[in-house]
N, C-alpha and C positions, 0 to 999 in steps of 0.2 A: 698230203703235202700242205695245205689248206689248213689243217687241225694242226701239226707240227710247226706253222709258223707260227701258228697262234700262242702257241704253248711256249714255243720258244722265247717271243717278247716280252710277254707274261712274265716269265722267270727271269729275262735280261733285266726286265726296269727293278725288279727286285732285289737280284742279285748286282748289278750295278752301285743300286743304294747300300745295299750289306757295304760292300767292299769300301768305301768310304769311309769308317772308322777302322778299318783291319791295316795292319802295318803290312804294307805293302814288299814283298822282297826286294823288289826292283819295279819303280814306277813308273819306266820309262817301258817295261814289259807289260806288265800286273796292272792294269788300271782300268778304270771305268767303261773305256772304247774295247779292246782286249776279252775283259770278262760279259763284254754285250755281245759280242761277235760271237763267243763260245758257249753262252746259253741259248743262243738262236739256234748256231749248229746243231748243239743236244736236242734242239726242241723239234728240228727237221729231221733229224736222227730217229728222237723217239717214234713223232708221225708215220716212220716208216717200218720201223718196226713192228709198234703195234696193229698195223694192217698187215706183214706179211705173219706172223707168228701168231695170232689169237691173245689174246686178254693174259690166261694162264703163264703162258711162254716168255711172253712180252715181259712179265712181271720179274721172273726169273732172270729171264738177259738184263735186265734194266739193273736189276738188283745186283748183279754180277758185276755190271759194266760200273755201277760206283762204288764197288770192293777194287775193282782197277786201277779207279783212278786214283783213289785213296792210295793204293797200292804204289803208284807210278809219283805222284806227290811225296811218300814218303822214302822216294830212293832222291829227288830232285833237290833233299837238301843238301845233298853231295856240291848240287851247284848252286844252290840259290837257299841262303840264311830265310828263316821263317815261311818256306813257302806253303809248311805242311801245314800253320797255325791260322795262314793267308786263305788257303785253299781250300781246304777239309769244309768250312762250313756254308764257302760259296758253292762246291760242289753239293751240299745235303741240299741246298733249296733248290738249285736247278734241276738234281736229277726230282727230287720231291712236286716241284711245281707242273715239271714238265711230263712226267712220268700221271698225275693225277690228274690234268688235264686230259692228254688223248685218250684216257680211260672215260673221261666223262663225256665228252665230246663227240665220239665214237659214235655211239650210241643214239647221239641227239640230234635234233632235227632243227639247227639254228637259222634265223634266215640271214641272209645276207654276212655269212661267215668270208667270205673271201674279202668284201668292205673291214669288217672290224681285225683281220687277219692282217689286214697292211695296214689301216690305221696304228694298230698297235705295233707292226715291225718301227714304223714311221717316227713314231714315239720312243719307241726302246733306242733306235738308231739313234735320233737327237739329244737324249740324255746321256747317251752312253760318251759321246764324241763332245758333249757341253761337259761332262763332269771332267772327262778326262785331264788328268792331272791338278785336281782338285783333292782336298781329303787328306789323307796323313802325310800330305809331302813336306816336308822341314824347309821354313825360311831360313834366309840368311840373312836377315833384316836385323839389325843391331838399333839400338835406341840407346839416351843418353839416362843412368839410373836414377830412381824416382829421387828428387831434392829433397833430406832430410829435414825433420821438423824440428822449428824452433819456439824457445818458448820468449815470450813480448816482457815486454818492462809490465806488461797488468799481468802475468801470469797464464795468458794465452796461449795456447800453441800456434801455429803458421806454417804454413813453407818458408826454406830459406829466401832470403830475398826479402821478407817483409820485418817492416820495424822489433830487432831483435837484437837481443845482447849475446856477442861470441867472442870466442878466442880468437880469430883472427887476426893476421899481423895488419891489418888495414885501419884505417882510421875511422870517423865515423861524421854523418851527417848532424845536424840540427836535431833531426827527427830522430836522430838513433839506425838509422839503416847503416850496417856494414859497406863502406867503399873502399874499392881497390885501386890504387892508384901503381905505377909505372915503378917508381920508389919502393914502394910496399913489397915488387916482388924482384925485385934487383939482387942478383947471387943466389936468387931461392931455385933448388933442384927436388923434383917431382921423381921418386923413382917408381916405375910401372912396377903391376904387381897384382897382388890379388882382386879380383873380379875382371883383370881384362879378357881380351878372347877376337878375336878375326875368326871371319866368313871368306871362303872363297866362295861362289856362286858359277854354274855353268849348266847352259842347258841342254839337254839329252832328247835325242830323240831316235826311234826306230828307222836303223838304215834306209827302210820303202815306208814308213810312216810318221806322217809329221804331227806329233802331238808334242804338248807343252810338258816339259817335265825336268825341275831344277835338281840339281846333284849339287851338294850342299857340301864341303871343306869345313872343317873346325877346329882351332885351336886356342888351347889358352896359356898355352908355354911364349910366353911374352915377356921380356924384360930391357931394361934400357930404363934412360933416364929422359925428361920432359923438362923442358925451361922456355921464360917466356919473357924474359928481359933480353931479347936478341941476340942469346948465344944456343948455338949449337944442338940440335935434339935428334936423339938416334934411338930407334927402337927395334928387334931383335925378334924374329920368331922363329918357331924352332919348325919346320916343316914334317919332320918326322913324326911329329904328336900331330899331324891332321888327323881326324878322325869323322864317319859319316855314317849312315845309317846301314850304310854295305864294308864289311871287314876285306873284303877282294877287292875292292873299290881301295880300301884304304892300302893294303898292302902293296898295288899296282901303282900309287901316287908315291909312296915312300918310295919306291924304286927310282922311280923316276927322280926324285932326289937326292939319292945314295950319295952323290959324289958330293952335291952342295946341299946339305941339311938344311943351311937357315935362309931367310930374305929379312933384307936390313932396308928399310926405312929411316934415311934422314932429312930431316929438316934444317937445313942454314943457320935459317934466323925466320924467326915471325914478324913479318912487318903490318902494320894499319891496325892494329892492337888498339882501342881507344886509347885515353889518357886515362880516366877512371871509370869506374865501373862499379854498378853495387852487387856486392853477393850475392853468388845466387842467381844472377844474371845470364841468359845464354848467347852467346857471341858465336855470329854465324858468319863467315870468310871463306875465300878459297885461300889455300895454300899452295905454295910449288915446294916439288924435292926431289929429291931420285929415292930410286928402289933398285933394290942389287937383289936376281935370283939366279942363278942356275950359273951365276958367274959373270952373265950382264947386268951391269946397270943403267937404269934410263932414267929420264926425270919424270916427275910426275904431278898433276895439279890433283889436288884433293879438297873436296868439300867438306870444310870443318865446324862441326858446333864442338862448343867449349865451354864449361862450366865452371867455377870455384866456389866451394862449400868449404867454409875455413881451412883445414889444411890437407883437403884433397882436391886434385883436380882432374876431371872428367873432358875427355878429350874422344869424339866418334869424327871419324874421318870415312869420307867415301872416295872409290876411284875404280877404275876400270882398266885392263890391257887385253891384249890379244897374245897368242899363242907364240906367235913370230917376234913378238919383242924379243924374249927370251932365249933364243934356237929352242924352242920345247914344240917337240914335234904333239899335236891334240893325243889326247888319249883313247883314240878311238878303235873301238871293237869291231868283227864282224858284223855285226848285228846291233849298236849300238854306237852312234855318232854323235860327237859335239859341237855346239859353236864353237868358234874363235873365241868371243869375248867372253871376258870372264871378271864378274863384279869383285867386289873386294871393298870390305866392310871393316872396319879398324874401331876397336871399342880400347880407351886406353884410360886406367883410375890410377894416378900417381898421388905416393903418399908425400906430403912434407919430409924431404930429408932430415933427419935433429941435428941444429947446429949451423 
């Protein structure tokens, strides 16, 4: 028993670390705590076999028993996308580490095996349950895109923002810096478009075990128009294009949509806008509006940075709801539960309309 846990931690901390760049099928299953728990079991498993079976026999069942697993992995992607490409080689080192372990082990005369036997469970255990939900899990974290470079009256390059000749409809300082003044963008309409995209954000976790683990919404089917002379802004997503690193995951949200496909976001009017402003510049404000889903609307404040780069303008908004705004009942599983709240990440690049 003694040898078996040893062997088993052994292969946790290892296998642990493997699974951390492996695309996990489900992270809220498949993860660091998970795969620690399951190479210890092998390792208390192995320990006991190779004491009841002798060396020869033991080799045999061992061998057999990862033709199983392998076996039982490659019917599970019936249920769970990638779990064969997840699994396969977390399984070669556990049954390998743990398997060559009480072969060595057996035999030898270690002291104080039962001290290093739990220091190492000790160790597997805390890494396993610190990584957990660490690793290839997809943020939903949106950022505003890098400021395009400009070139200077010397022929320099810069970021926008700094002393630089553009097209923009804005006037310009003394020194030459692009300014935007209130006039400059009066009647001007921004239509969303290519490079936008939203995050839903919600976190997951094992009906009887609470680990950290984000389940990630995406889309980029956005469209709508942005103004910022006090009239009017409404933008459009299509709910049916979420998309996430689980196709079941996606399927079960489109349902859940079916009746009302899109959520519309508008804005009134933007108020507290400075007067002017230089290119380039990023402008940080909260906003209010409403959001229409599932056929309710509520209002909402949004934390907004805002950018203009001649005649695009980059607009990331942040805000949060819960499940009950909505009548949307969580989409929770057997076996898999979510929070209430659910982030909600808005990336929006309007081009200058022509005209």
């Amino acid at each position: 028993m003694i040898i078996g846990l040893f062997a088993g931690a052994a292969a946790a901390i290892v296998a642990a670390l493997l699974s951390l760049p492996l695309h996990s099928p489900d992270d809220a299953i498949f993860n660091t705590a998970t795969v620690t728990i399951a190479a210890m079991v092998a390792g208390l498993l192995a320990g006991a076999l190779r004491s009841a079976l002798g060396q020869r026999n033991f080799l045999i069942a061992w061998g057999a028993g990862f033709v199983a697993v392998l076996a039982g992995l490659a019917l599970g992607e019936s249920l769970f996308e990638r779990i064969l490409s997840f699994g396969a080689p977390i399984a070669a080192v556990v049954f390998l580490v743990t398997g060559t372990a009480v072969i060595a082990l057996q035999s030898a005369a270690v002291p104080k095996m039962p001290v290093f036997a739990g220091v190492a469970a000790v160790i597997a255990i805390a890494l396993g349950l610190g990584l957990a939900g660490q690793g290839d899990a997809e943020s939903g974290t949106l950022a505003l895109p890098a400021a395009p470079a400009t070139t200077t009256a010397a022929g320099a390059t810069g970021t926008s923002g700094a002393p630089a000749a553009t097209s923009s409809p804005a006037g310009t300082t003394a020194a030459g810096a692009s300014v935007i003044t209130q006039a400059d963008v009066k009647n001007m309409t921004f239509v969303v478009g290519k490079g936008s995209q939203a995050t839903f954000t919600v976190n997951e976790k094992l009906a009887q075990l609470d680990l950290p683990n984000d389940a990630v919404m995406r889309t980029t089917a956005l469209t709508g128009d942005m103004r910022v002379d006090g009239r009017a802004s409404k933008v459009t997503l299509d709910l049916q294009q979420l998309t996430s690193d689980q196709s079941r995951r996606d399927q079960f949200v489109r349902q859940m949509f079916r009746a009302q496909p899109t959520a519309v976001v508008t804005i009134p009017a933007l108020t507290g806008l400075p007067d002017r402003y230089e290119a380039g510049q990023v402008v940080k404000q909260k906003v209010n509006g409403t959001i229409a889903i599932n056929g309710v609307e509520k209002p909402i404040a949004l934390d907004v940075e805002a950018r203009m780069d001649g005649a695009v303008l980059n607009v990331l908004g942040r805000t949060a709801f819960v499940w009950a705004d909505f009548n949307i009942a969580p989409p929770n599983t057997p076996t898999v539960k979510v929070q209430d709240r659910v982030a909600v990440e808005v990336l929006l690049v309007g081009q200058k309309q022509a005209g």
